[in-house]
Structure formats: structure tokens, C-alpha cells
C-alpha positions as CSV (number, residue, x, y, z in Angstrom):
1,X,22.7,14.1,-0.2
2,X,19.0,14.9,0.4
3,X,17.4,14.1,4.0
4,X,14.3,12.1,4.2
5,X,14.8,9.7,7.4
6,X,13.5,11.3,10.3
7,X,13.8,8.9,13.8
8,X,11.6,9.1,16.0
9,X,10.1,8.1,18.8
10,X,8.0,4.4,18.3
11,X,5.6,5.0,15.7
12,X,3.6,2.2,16.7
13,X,2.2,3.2,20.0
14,X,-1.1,4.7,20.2
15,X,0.1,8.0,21.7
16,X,2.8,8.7,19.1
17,X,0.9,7.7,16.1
18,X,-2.0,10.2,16.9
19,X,0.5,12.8,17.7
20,X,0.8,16.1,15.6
21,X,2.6,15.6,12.8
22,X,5.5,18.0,14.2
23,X,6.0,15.9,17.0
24,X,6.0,12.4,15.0
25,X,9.2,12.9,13.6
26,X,12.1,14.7,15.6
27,X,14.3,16.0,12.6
28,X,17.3,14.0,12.9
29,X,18.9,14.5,9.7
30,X,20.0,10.7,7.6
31,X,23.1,10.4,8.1
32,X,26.0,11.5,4.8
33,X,26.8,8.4,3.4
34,X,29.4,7.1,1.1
35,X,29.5,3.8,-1.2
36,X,29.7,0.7,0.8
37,X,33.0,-1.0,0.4
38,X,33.0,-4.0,3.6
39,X,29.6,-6.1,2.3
40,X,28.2,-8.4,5.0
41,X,25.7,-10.9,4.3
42,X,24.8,-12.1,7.7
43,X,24.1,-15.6,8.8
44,X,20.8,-16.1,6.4
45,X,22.9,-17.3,2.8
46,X,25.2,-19.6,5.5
47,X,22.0,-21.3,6.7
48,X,20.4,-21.9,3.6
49,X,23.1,-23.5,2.4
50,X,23.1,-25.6,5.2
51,X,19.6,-26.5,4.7
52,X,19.7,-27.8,1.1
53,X,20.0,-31.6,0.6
54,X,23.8,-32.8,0.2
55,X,24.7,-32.7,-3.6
56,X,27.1,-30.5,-5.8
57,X,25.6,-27.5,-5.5
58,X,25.3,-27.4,-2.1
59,X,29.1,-28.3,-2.2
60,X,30.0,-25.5,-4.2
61,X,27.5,-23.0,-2.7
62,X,29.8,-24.4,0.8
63,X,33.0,-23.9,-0.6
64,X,32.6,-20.4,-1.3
65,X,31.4,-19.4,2.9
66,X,35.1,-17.9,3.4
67,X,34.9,-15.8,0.1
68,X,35.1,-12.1,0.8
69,X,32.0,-10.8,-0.7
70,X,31.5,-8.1,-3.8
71,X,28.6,-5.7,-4.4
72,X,26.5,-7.6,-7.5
73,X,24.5,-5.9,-10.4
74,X,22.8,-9.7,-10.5
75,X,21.7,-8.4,-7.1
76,X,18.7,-6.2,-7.5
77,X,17.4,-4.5,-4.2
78,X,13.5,-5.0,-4.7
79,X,11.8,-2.5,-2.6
80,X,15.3,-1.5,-1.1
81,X,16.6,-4.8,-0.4
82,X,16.1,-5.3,3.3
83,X,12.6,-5.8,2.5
84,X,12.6,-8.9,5.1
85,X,12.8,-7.5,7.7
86,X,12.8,-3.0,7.4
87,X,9.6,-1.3,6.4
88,X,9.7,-1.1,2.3
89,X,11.5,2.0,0.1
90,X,13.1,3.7,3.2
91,X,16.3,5.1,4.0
92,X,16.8,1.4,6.5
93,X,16.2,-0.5,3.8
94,X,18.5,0.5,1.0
95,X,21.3,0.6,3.2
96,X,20.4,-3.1,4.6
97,X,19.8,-4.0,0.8
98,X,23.2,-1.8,0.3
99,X,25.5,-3.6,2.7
100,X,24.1,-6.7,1.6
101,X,25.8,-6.5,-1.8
102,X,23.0,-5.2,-4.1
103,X,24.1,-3.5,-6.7
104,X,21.4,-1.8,-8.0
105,X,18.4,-0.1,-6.3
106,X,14.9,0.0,-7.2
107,X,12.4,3.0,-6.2
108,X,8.8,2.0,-7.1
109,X,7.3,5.4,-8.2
110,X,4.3,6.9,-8.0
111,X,3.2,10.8,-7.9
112,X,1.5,12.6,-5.2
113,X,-1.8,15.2,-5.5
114,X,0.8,17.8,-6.1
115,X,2.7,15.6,-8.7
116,X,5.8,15.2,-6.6
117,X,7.4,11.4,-7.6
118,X,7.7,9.3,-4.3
119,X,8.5,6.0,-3.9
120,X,6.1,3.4,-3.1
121,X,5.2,-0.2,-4.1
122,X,1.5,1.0,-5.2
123,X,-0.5,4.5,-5.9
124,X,-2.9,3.2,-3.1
125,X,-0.7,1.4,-0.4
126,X,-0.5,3.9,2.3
127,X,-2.4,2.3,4.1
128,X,-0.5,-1.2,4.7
129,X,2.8,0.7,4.3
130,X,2.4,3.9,6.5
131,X,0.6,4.9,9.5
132,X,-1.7,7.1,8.1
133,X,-5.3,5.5,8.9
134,X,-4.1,6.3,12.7
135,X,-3.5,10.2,12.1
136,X,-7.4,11.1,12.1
137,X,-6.8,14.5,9.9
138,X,-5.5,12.4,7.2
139,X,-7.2,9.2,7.6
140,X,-10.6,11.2,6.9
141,X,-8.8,12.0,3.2
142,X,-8.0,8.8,2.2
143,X,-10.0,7.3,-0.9
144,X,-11.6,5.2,1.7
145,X,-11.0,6.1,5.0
146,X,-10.2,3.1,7.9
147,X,-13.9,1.4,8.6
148,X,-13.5,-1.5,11.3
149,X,-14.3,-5.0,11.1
150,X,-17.7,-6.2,11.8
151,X,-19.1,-9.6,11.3
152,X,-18.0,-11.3,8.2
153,X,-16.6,-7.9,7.3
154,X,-13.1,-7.2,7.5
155,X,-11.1,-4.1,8.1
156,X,-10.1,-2.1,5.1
157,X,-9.2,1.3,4.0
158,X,-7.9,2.6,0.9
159,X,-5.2,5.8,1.0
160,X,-3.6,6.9,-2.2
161,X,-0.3,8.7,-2.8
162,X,-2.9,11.1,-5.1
163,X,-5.0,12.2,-1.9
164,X,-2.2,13.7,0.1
165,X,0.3,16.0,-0.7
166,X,3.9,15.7,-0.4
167,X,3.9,17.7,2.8
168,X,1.6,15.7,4.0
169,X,3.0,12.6,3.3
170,X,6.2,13.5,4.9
171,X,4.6,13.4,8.4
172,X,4.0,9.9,7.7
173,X,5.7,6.8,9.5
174,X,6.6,4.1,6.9
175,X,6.2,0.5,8.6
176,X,6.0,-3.3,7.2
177,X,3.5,-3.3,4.7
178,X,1.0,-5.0,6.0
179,X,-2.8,-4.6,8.2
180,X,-4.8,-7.0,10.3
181,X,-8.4,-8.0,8.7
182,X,-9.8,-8.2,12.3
183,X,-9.0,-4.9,12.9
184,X,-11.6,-2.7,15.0
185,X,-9.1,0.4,15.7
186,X,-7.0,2.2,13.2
187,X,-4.1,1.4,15.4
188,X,-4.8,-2.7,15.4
189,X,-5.4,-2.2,11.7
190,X,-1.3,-1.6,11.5
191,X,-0.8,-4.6,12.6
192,X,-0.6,-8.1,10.7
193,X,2.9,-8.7,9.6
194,X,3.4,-11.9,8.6
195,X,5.6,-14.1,11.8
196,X,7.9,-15.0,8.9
197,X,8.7,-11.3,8.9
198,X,9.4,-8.6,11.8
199,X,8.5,-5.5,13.4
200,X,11.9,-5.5,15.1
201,X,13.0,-2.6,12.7
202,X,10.4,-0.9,12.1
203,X,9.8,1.0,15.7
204,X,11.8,3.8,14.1
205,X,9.7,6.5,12.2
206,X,11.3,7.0,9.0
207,X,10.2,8.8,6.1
208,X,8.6,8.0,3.0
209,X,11.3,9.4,0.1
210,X,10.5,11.3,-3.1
211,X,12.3,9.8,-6.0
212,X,14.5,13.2,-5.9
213,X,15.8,12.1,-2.6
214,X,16.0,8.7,-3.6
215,X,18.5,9.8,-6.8
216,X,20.5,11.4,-4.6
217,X,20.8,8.5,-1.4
218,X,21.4,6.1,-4.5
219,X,24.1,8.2,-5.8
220,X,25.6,8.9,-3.0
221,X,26.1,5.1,-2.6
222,X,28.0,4.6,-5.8
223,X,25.1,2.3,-7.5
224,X,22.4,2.2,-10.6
225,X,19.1,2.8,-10.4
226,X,16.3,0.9,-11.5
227,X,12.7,2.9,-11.1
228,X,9.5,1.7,-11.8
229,X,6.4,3.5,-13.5
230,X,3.6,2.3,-11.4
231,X,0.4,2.1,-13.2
232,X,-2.1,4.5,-12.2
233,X,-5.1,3.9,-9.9
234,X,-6.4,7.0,-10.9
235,X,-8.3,7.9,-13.8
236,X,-5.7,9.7,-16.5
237,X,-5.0,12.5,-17.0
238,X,-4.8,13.0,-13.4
239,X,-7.8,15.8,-12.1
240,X,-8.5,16.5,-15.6
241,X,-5.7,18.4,-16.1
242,X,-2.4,17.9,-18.4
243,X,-0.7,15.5,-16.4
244,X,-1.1,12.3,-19.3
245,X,0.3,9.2,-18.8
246,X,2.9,9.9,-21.6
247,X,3.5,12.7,-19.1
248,X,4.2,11.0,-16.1
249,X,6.4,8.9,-17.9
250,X,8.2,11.4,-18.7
251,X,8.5,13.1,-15.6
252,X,10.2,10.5,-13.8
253,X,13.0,10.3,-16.9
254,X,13.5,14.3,-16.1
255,X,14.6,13.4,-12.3
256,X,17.3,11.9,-13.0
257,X,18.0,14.5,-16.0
258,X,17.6,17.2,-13.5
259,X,19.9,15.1,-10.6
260,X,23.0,14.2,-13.6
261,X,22.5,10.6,-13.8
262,X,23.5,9.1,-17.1
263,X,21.5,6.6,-18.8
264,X,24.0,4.0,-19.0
265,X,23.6,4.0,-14.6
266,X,19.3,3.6,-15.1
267,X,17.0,0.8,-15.8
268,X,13.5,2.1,-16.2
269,X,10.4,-0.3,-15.5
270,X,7.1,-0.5,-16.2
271,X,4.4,-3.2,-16.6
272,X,2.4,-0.9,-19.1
273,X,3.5,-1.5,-22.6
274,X,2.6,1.5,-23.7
275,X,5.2,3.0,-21.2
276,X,7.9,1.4,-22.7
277,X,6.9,2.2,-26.0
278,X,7.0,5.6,-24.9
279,X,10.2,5.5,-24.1
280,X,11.6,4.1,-26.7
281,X,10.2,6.7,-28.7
282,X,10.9,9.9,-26.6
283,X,13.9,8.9,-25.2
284,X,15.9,6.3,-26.8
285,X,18.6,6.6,-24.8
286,X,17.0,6.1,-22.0
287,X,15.0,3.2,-23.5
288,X,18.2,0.8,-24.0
289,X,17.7,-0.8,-20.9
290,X,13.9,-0.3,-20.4
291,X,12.6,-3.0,-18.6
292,X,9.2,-5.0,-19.6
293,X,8.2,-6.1,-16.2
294,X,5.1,-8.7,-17.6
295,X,2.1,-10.6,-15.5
296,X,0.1,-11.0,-18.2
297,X,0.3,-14.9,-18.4
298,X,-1.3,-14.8,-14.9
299,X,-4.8,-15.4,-15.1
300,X,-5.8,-19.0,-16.5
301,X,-5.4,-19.9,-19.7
302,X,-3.3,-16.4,-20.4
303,X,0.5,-18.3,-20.2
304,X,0.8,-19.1,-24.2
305,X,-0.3,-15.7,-25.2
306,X,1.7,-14.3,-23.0
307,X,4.8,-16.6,-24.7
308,X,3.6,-15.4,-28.3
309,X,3.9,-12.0,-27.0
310,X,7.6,-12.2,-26.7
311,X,7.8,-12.0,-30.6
312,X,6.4,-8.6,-30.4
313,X,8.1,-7.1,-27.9
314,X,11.3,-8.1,-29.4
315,X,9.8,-6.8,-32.8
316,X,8.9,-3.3,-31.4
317,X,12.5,-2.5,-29.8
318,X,12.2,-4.1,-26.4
319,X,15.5,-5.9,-24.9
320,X,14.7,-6.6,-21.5
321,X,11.8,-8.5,-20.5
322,X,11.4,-9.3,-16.5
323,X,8.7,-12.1,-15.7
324,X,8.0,-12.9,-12.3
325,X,9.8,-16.1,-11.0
326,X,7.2,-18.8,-11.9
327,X,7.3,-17.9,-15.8
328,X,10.6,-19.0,-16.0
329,X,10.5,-22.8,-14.2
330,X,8.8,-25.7,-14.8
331,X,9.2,-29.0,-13.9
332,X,10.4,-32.0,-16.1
333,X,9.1,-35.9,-15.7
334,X,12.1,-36.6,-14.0
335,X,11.2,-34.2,-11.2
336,X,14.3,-31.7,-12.2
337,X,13.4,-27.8,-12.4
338,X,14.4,-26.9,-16.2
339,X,13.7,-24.0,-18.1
340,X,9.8,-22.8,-19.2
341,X,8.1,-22.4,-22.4
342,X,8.5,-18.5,-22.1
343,X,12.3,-18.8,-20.7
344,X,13.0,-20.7,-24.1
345,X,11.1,-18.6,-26.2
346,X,12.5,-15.0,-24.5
347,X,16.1,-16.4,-25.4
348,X,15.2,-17.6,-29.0
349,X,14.1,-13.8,-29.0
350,X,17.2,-12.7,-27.8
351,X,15.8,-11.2,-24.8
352,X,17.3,-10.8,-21.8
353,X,15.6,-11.2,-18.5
354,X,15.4,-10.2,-15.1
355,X,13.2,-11.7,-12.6
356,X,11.4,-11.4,-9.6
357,X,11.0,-11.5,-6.4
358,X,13.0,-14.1,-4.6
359,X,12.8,-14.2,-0.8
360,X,9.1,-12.5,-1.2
361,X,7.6,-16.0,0.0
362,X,7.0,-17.1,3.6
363,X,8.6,-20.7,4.6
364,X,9.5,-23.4,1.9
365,X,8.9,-26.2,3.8
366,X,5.4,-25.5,5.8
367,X,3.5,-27.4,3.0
368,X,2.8,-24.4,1.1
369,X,5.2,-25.0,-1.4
370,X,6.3,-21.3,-1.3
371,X,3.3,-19.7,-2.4
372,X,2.8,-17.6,-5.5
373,X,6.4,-17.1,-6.8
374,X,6.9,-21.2,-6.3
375,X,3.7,-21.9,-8.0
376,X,5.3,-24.0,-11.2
377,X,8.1,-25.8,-8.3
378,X,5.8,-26.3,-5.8
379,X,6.0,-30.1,-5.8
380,X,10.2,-30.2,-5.5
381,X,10.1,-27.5,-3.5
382,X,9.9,-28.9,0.0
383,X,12.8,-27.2,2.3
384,X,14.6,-24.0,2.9
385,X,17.4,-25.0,0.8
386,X,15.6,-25.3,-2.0
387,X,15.9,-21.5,-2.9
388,X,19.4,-22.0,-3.9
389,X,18.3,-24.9,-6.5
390,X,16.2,-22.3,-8.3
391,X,18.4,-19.5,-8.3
392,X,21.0,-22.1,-9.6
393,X,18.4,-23.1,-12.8
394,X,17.9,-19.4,-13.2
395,X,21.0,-18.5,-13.8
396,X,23.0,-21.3,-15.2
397,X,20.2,-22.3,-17.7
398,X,17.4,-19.8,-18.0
399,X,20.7,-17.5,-17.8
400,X,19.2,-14.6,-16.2
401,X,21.0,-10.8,-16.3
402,X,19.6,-10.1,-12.6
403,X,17.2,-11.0,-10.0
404,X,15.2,-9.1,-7.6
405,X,15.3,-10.1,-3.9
406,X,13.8,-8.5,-1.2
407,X,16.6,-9.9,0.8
408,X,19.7,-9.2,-1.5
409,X,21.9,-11.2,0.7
410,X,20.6,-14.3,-0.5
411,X,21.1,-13.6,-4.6
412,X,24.2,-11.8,-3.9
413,X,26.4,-14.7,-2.1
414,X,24.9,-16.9,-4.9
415,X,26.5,-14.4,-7.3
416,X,29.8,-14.4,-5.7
417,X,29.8,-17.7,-5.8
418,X,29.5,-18.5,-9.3
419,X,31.5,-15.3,-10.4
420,X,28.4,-13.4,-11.7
């Protein structure tokens, strides 16, 4: 298996972050691994249980607290599954994600100046999800280096996968993503993660992977894969040169070529149509379970077109379509959640769907409703608990193939339960 955690001494502290890059990391190799057979879900599923208002569900969700718990391709590790709580796409939080039962792993991917394929959530979110705005040397490279808060001003900083190269991203500490807007130090910038969140696991300095390494961890594990193309913040073809996007959608099918993986283990991503298309042209095999991930109902007014665009997809070879959460809930005048337009439409189309991200939001019942990926259940969803009534709707009448979680825990107990 290929090494990419490093621990180290605490990243965090102003000292060790502005320490050569040598001495950041102190070459502990990660550890050979070997798939996960004993699953524990820890005490989170258990509570939220406990936390939803008495009813049948909530009896059956309680009946099954004894059940010895199975790994779950309805489980899908978002950002490696431990997201909650361990710093995203890391070493720590595919194994969290692992032991908690998910069954397949994703790896955001994204290419480096070199055009070396590493996983992160965005092209340009080094600088929430790494330590690099407090390494001066590579700070100064970033697409737009740390600049301090000042007035009305916040903090920002803007550092790409594309500005470094894989060498030098490897002296990088991965951390929560995450900065603080008051900022007036690079070091107070890596602050800000959210209280419903934690630093508690992320004092270790572990590397940022390459997809290569990622493959092989994944592998190694016993489990599928599920990559995602990111879309480009960069002007294609990348410096001018050859590297198309056709091209870097390639590239990231030839990694797991090169590494042995058959297609039948791999469930590519993308929210670029074209991508998919791609795919389905160049490499059909690799196309059968190509995901559509699609936010294109999210501006206002967009939702019905983004319905009517189910037909086409369906029409141009397209079998999996993966909304985010809200797409696929409303809420009836009786005050029951019930399936959307776009959930009724995608399975008149003979779609099937995968959806995301569940445990992504910060508390249920603080007023907020649950945010962004609660938006169409906002008013019925008032406590903790109530996570488990959408997952049920999800799955027993939206009848979803899989859902990403950046806790798997939570979706895979839910799956155990109900046999899935």
C-alpha cells in the first residue's frame, strides 16, 4: 500500500507550522492495513435515535441497537467518511469512515501544477483545508496569498492545487476545512471550525493523498471507489498546453487502469455534463455507473428545468443521477416529508439516484432548520432525530441506491437496519 500519512508533531502551533517542510512531517510510514471486518458505529446513531419523537420508526430504528453491524455500499464515505470530526480526504478519515461501515470511498480529485491527481474537495481549497497560508515560501505562491482582515474586510486567501507542485504539496498539513474571517495572522486564519465540529483530530499532521495513493489505501481496504472530476478553476487547457478537459477526464480513468481496478469496483463523478458524456463515449465500461452529480436547480427559478433535464440525461445514456438532499424532499399539506417533483420524475426516467450529503449540517434543532441540505424540510425539521425521518423517506419512497455522509455511521446503522 502506498504511504501518504506522515504524523507529526501539532501542526497547529505557530512554531511547527512555520517550520521547514522537512521538519513538519517526521516520516512515520501509514500503517499496512487490511479490510475492516469488526464495524463500530460509536454512540452518535444510538443517540439519534433516542432523540427522534416516539413513533414506528423510531421503534424500529430501536429494535435494531443490538444488531451486529455490516459494511454498506448504501453507505458512501463523502470526503472519507469521518468528515465530522478528522480533517477531510486523509488517511484518518477513510479509516474512521471505514470502520464506520462505509462501503464505498470517495476521493474528490483535482490535478496539481505538475498534473499529479490528488484528492481534494476543490482545485482552490488549500487554504481552508491545509496549512499552507502559514508556510511563508508557499503562501507567497498561492493565487492570492493570505491578506489580513482590516475593517469591514475580512481575511481571505486563495491557494490552488495548480500553483504547487506535488512535492510541494506533500509538506502540507491537512486540517478541518475551514478559516476565521477575522483573521489578522496566517496562523488565526486556520482557525474557524464550526463548534458543531472539532479540532480534536486534527493536531496530527497528515498528508494530503494523490489519487494513486488513495487507489491503493482503498484497495487495500477491500472496498469501491467512487472519484470525482472536479471542475476546473483554471482556464482549460491547463498553461496552454495539451492537458484538455477531455484529457483530465481521462487521466483519472487511467489510475485506476494503471493500479488493476476493474470497472465493476468504480463509480466515477462529475458535475460537468460534458464529463460524463465523455465517458460514455471513451470509455463505456467505465461509464456504466457514471455518476451525474447535479446543482443546477439551485439558483431561483432553475428547479423545473433542472426536472425537465432528467429526460435528457436519461436520453443520452446516463443511469445515475445524484442530487443534493433538498431535490429530493418536499413537504405535503399534511406536514409529512414525501417525495419531490425531480425524485418522481428521475424514477419515471428510470434513474437511479444517489444523494448527498447527510450529516454535512450543523444542529437540527437551533432554529436553523438544518441549513442548506434541509432547505425543502426546514419547517418539520425541528430536532436531532429528525435525520433519521429523512433518510427513512429517502430510501423507502424516493428509493435511493446510496447516500453520502460525512459521518457514515449515521446512514450505515440506518442501512443495517432496514436490510439495505
Amino acid at each position: 500500500m502506498a504511504t501518504f500519512q506522515k504524523l507529526a508533531v501539532l501542526c497547529l502551533g505557530a512554531s511547527s507550522v512555520l517550520a521547514a517542510p522537512s521538519d513538519r512531517h517526521n516520516g512515520k510510514k501509514t500503517p499496512k492495513v487490511s479490510p475492516i471486518k469488526q464495524i463500530s458505529l460509536g454512540p452518535r446513531p444510538y443517540w439519534l435515535v433516542d432523540q427522534m419523537d416516539e413513533g414506528p420508526l423510531k421503534k424500529k430504528l430501536a429494535s435494531c441497537s443490538e444488531k451486529r453491524m455490516k459494511p454498506s455500499d448504501w453507505s458512501i464515505s463523502h470526503r472519507g467518511g469521518g468528515t465530522l470530526q478528522f480533517p477531510e480526504h486523509t488517511y484518518e478519515s477513510i479509516i474512521a469512515g471505514t470502520r464506520m461501515g462505509a462501503g464505498i470511498q470517495e476521493c474528490d480529485v483535482t490535478f496539481t501544477k505538475d498534473l499529479q491527481l490528488v484528492c481534494r474537495h476543490a482545485q482552490c481549497d488549500l487554504h481552508t483545508t491545509t496549512n499552507v497560508v502559514a508556510i511563508p515560501e508557499l503562501n507567497a505562491k498561492c493565487t492570492t496569498p493570505f491578506q489580513p482582515a482590516s475593517g469591514n474586510t475580512p481575511a481571505r486567501a486563495k491557494c490552488c492545487t495548480s500553483d504547487f507542485t506535488l512535492a510541494e504539496i506533500k509538506t502540507l498539513c491537512a486540517k478541518m476545512d475551514a478559516s476565521d474571517p477575522k483573521a489578522t495572522t496566517p496562523e488565526e486564519y486556520l482557525g474557524g471550525t464550526p463548534s458543531w465540529r472539532t479540532d480534536l483530530y486534527a493536531k496530527t499532521c497528515s498528508e494530503v493523498p494523490t489519487l494513486k495513493e488513495f487507489i491503493s489505501l482503498v484497495d487495500d481496504l477491500g472496498l469501491k471507489f467512487t472519484p470525482e472530476l472536479k471542475a476546473p478553476e483554471v482556464p482549460m487547457p491547463f498553461n496552454g498546453g495539451n492537458y484538455t478537459q477531455a484529457a483530465y477526464a481521462q487521466h483519472m480513468i487511467d489510475e485506476f487502469k494503471a493500479a488493476g481496478i476493474k470497472p465493476e469496483r468504480v463509480w466515477p463523478q462529475s458535475f460537468v455534463y460534458e464529463d460524463v458524456l465523455y465517458w460514455l463515449k471513451a470509455e463505456p465500461k467505465w461509464a456504466k455507473q457514471a455518476v451525474l452529480l447535479d446543482e443546477s436547480g439551485d439558483e431561483l427559478g432553475t428547479f423545473p428545468s433542472a426536472v425537465a433535464r432528467l429526460k435528457e440525461y436519461k436520453k443520452a445514456g446516463v443511469r445515475i443521477v445524484a442530487p443534493p438532499l433538498p431535490y429530493l424532499v418536499t413537504v405535503d399539506k399534511k406536514g409529512k416529508i414525501v417525495p419531490s417533483t425531480y425524485a418522481i420524475e428521475a424514477k419515471k426516467q428510470k434513474l437511479d439516484i444517489i444523494t448527498w450529503s447527510l450529516e454535512r449540517s450543523g444542529w437540527l434543532s437551533d432554529g436553523s432548520g438544518g441549513g442548506y441540505y434541509y432547505a425543502t424540510v426546514a419547517n418539520v425539521t425541528k430536532g436531532e432525530g429528525d435525520v433519521y425521518n429523512l433518510l427513512h423517506v429517502l430510501a423507502q419512497d424516493v428509493g435511493v441506491i446510496g447516500v453520502f455522509s460525512d459521518w457514515s455511521a449515521t446512514v450505515t446503522y440506518y442501512a443495517n437496519c432496514f436490510g439495505l
